[in-house]
N, C-alpha and C positions, 0 to 999 in steps of 0.2 A: 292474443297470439299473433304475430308476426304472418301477413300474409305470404303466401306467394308466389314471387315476381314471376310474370309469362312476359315474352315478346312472341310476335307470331311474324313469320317469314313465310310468305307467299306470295306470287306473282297475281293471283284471283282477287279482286277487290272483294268479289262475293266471297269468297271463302274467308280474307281477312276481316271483313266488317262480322259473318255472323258467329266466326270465333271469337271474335273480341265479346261479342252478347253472351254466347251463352258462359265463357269461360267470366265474364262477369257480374255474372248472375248469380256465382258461388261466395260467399262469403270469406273461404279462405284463400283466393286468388286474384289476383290482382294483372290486369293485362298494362304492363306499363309501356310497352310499341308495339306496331304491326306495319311491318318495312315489305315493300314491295319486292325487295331481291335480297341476297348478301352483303351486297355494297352500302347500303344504307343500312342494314343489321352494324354493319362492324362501327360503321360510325357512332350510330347509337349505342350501342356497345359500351365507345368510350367514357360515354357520358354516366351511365347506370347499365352492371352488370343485371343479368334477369337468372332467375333461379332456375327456369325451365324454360327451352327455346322449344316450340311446334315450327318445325319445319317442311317447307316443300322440298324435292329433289330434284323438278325438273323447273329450271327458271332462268331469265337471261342473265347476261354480264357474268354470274358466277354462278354454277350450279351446287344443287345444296349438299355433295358429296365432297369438294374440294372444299364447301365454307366449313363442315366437320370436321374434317383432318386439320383445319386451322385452329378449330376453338379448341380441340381433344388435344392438339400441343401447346397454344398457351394457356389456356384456363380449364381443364374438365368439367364440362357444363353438360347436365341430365337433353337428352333432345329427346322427341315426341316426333317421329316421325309422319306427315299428315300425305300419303301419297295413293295415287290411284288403283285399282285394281286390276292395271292393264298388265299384258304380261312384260312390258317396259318400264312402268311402274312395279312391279314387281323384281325385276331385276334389280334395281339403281334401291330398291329400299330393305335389301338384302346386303349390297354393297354396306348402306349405311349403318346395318346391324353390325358386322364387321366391323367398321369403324369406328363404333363406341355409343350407338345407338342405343336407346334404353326401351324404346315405344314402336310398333306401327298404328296408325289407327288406317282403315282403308276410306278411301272417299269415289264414290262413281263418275263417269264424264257427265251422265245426265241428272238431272234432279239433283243437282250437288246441293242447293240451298236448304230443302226438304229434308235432306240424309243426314244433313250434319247434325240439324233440330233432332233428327228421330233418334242420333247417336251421339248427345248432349252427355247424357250421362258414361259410354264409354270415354270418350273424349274428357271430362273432369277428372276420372277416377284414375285414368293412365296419368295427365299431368300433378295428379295429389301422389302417386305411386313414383313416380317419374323423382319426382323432389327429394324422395329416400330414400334412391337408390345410387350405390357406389360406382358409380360412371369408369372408377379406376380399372374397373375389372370387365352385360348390358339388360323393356319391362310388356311383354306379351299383355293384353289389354283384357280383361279379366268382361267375360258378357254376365248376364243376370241370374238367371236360374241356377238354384243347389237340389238336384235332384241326388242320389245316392248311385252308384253301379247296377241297384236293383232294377234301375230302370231298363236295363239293356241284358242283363242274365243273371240268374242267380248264383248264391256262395258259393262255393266249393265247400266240399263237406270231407271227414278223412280220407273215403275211399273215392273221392273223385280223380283225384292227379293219376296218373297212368304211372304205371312201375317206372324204373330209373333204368334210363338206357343209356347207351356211348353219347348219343346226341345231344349238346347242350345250348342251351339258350342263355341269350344274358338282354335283361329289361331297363331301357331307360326313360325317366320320363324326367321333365326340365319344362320347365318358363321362364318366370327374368332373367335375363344373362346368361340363358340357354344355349344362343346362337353362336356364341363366342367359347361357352364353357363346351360344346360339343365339339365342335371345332378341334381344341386342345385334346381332347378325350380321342378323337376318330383320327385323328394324324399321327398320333402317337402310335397308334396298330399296325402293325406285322401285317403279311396280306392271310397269316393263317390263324383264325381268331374263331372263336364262337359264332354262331347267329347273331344278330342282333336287331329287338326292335326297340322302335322309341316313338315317344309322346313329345315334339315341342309344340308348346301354343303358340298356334301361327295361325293367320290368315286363311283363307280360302283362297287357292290359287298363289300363296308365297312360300310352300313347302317344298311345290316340284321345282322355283329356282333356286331352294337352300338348298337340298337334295343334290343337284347342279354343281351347284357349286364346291360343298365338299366330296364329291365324286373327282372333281379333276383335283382337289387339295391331299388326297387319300390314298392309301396302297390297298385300300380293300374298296368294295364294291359299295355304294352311297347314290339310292336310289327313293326316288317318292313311291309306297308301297298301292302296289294293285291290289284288288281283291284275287284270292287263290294265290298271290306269290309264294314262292318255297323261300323257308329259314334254312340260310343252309351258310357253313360254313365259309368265313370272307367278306361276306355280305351286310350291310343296315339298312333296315327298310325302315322310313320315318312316315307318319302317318301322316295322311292328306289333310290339309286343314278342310275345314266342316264337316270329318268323316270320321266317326270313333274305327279303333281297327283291335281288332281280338286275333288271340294267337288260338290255333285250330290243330288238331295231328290227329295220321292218319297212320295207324300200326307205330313205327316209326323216326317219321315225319312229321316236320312241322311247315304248316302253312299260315297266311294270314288270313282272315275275314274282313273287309272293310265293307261298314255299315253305314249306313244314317239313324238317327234316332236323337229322343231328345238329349238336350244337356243337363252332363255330370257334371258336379261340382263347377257351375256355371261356364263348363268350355266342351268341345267337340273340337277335336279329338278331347278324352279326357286319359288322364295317367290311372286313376282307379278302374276304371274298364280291362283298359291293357293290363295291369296287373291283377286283374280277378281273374282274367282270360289266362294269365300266364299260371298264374295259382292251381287253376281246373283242370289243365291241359299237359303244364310242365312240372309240377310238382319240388320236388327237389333236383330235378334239371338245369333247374336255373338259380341265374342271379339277377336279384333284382337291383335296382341304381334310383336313388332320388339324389336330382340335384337342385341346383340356386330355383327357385322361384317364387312366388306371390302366393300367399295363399294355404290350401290346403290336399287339395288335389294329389291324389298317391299317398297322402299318409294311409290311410284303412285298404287301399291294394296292397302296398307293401308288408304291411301285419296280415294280413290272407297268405300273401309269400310265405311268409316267415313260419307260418302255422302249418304251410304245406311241408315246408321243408326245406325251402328252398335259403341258400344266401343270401342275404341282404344290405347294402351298402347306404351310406348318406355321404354325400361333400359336406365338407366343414363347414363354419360358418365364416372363419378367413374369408375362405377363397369364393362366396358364394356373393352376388350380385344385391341377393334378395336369400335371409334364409330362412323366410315363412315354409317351405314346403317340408325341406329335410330335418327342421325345429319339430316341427307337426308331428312326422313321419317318429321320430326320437322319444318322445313324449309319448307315444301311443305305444312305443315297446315294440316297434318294427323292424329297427335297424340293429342289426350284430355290432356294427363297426362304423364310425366317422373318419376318413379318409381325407385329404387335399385333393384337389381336382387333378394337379399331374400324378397322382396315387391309384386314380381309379385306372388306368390300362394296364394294370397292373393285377388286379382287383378281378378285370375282365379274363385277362389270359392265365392268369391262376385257373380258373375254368376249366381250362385244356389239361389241367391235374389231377383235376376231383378224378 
């Protein structure tokens, strides 16, 4: 089998020399440059294109958001985004999701040599993911543990969902190609829309500037969700990375729960959580949404949905990044309906009907 190609773009010798190790260490990867900025990326470039680029965003001569927008328009090449967890780091690799980004992996300012060893295997698994994903359309970095929703509450059973009132909810949960596929979803809304929550796998500490950012991009309200927030009409509240968040009501009202606990379907937040919680709580209230991601995560919340009562949607696999999650979710007998991604706000505000 056909390795494949990584070049690694970083300003850090350290960071360059112990990617080049570990990411050479795997047998189907092959590190063929590690270029100190963009400028020598492009060069070598010319010489051997590379399957997947790990890239920094903050570095001289060029920084690594302007060399993206160059590669995303002449060649669409998978990137691995390798940036810090500052909250400037954090901004600039939000930017880069935008821009055609398929990866973050996070790195600290200290012990960076130590971290990268101990996240050897995130760091292989985003660039082997990274390689299969349609760049044209962007890969949330998948952690280790497959624990079940059981971990964090139990099923819902017939008489748990609360009788069906005026109030409704609408569930989304997303990873590869999440950040760009939400984007599309959340701008296309009216400022008078359902509730809405959502699951993207993201980082710790890179949710509240996604949040940020399609808040000023949006006619409705796009916020990182607090613990006790109200669902309420206009509104998305997107879960905190490292923090699963459950939907909660109270008479009714809906509010959020953000929790710790361990990992579902090897992520936190996890999309099975959110939709068990929506299952318990919102019953046929809502709608549920799986979109593009990795994996499997939301497949068995959304057949809880659907058991509840509730609607339930999947993105096609056209228009999806990665279509491990809504494949899953289809297969298990969860999904009413397979939609296109500019189909689901549509999907959403139908809602306002039921």
């Amino acid at each position: 089998m056909t390795r494949i190609k990584v070049m690694v773009v970083d300003d850090s010798a350290v960071v360059r020399q112990v990617v080049t190790e570990l990411l050479g260490e795997d047998p189907d990867i092959e590190v063929i440059a590690a270029c100190a900025d963009p400028i020598l990326a492009i060069a070598r470039m010319k010489v051997q294109w590379p399957d997947v680029i790990v890239l920094d965003v903050e570095m001289p001569r060029m920084d690594g958001i302007t060399f993206l927008k160059k590669i995303m328009a002449e060649r669409p090449t998978p990137v691995v985004i390798c940036s810090t967890l500052a909250a400037s780091g954090a901004k600039t690799s939000i930017e880069a999701l935008a821009a055609g980004a398929v990866a973050i992996i996070t790195k600290p300012t200290l012990g960076l040599k130590q971290f990268l060893v101990d996240a050897s295997d995130d760091l292989v698994t985003a660039v082997k993911a990274a390689a299969k994903a349609n760049v044209r359309k962007s890969v949330a970095v998948p952690v280790r543990e497959k624990n079940t929703a059981d971990v964090i509450m139990s099923a819902a059973d017939k008489h748990t969902a609360m009788i069906q009132t005026t109030e409704r909810v609408v569930a989304l949960g997303t990873s590869t190609g999440g950040t760009q596929a939400l984007e599309v979803v959340l701008t296309a809304l009216p400022r008078v829309t359902p509730g809405i929550v959502i699951v993207q796998h993201m980082p710790e500490k890179f949710t509240a500037e996604f949040a940020n950012r399609l808040n000023g991009l949006c006619q409705i309200e796009v916020r990182e969700a607090k613990n006790n927030d109200r669902v309420v009409p206009g509104r998305a509240l997107i879960a905190p990375g490292g923090k699963h968040m459950l939907l909660r009501r109270t008479g009714a009202q809906y509010y959020v729960e953000v929790m710790d606990g361990p990992l579902v379907n090897r992520h936190r937040p996890s999309v099975d959580v959110l939709f068990r919680s929506v299952a318990k709580c919102a019953g046929a209230n809502a709608l549920g949404v799986i979109m593009t991601g990795m994996g499997d995560d939301g497949a068995a919340g959304l057949m809880e949905m659907r058991t509840a009562g509730a609607h339930t949607v999947a993105q096609d696999e056209e228009s999806c990044v990665v279509f491990g999650m809504p494949k899953e979710a289809i297969k298990r007998g969860g999904v009413e309906r397979t939609v296109t991604l500019t189909a689901i706000p549509r999907e959403i505000m139908g809602q306002l009907r039921l």
